[in-house]
C-alpha positions as CSV (number, residue, x, y, z in Angstrom):
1,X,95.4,96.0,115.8
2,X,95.6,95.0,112.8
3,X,97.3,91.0,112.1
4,X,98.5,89.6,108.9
5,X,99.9,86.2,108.4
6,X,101.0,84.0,105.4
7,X,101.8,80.5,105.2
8,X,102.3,78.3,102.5
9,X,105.6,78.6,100.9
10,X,108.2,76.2,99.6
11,X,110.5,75.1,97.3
12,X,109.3,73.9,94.2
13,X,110.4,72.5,90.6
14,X,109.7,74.5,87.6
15,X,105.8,73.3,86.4
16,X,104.6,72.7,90.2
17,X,101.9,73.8,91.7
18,X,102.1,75.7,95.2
19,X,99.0,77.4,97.8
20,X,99.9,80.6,100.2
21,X,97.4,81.1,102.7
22,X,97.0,84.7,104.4
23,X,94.9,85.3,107.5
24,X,93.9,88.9,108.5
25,X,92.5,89.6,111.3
26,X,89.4,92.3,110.7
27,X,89.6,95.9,111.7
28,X,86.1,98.1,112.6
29,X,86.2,99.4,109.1
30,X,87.5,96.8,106.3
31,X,89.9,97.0,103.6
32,X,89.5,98.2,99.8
33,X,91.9,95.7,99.2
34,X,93.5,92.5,100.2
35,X,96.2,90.8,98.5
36,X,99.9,89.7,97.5
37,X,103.2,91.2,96.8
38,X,106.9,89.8,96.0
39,X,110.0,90.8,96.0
40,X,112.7,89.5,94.7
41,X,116.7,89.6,95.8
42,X,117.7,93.4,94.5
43,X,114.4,94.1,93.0
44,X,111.7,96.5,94.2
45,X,108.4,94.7,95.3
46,X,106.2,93.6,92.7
47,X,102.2,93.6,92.4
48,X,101.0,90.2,92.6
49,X,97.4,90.0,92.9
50,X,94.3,91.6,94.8
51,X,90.9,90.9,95.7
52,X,88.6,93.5,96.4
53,X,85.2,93.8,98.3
54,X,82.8,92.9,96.1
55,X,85.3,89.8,94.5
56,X,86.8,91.6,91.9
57,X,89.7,90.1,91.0
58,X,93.3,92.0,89.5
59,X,96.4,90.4,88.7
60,X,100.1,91.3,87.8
61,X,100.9,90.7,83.8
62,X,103.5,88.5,84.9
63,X,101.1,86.5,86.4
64,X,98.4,85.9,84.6
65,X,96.5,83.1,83.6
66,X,98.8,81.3,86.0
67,X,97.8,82.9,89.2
68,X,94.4,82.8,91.0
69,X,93.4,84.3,94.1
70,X,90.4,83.6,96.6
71,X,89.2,84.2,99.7
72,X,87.1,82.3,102.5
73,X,84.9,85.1,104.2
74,X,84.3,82.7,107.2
75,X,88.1,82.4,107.6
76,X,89.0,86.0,107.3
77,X,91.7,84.0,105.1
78,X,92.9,84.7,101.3
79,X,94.9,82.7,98.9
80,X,97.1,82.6,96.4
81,X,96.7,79.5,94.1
82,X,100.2,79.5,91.9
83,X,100.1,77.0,89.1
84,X,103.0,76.6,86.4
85,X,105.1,78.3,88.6
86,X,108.8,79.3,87.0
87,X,112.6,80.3,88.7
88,X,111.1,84.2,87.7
89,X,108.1,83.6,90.4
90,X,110.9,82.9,92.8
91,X,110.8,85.6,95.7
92,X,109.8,86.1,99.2
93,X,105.7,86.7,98.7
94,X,104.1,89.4,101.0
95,X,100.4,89.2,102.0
96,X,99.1,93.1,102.2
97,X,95.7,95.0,103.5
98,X,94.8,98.1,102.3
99,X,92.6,99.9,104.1
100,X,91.5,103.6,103.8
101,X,89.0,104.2,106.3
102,X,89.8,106.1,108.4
103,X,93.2,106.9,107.2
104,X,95.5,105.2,104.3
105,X,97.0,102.3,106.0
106,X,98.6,99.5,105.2
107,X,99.1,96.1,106.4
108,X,101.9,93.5,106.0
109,X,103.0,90.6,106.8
110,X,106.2,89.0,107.6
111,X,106.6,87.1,104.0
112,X,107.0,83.4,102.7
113,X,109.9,82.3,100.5
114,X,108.6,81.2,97.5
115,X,111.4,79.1,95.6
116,X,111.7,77.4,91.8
117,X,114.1,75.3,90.6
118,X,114.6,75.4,87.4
């Protein structure tokens, strides 16, 4: 079974800097994608960032060139570096696996508040 698991959030002033952390634990068969959502109060959740097998790296347009995300093989961890951050990045972030082999799946964790004060 598959395990996700963020840490990392906070409550920040507009301009700071924060780190989420994600740990996945590995199924048989990998993922095509590992990454970040948000969601906001009322909103639907938003694309945040991904990171694919061979290190490509995609980002949300509200995002980037603020955003950068990483990942630590050894520690089957990822993370989302969040610089400049603004009251529009505040949300609940949600660390996600995609896998596709041998079905579409994916995985989610419970989420990490993310808050900016303005």
């Amino acid at each position: 079974q598959v395990q996700v698991a963020e840490s990392g959030g906070g409550l920040v002033h507009a301009g700071a800097s924060l780190r989420l952390s994600c740990t996945i634990s590995r199924g048989p068969y990998g993922f095509a994608s590992e990454g970040w959502y948000r969601q906001a109060p009322g909103t639907p959740r938003e694309f945040v960032a991904e990171i694919l097998p061979d290190d490509t790296k995609n980002y949300g347009n509200s995002v980037k060139d603020r955003f950068v995300i990483s990942r630590d093989r050894a520690k089957n961890t990822i993370y989302l570096q969040m610089n400049n951050l603004k009251p529009d990045d505040t949300a609940v972030y949600y660390c996600n696996a995609h896998s596709t082999i041998p079905s579409l799946q994916d995985y989610w964790g419970q989420g990490t508040q993310v808050t900016v004060s303005s």
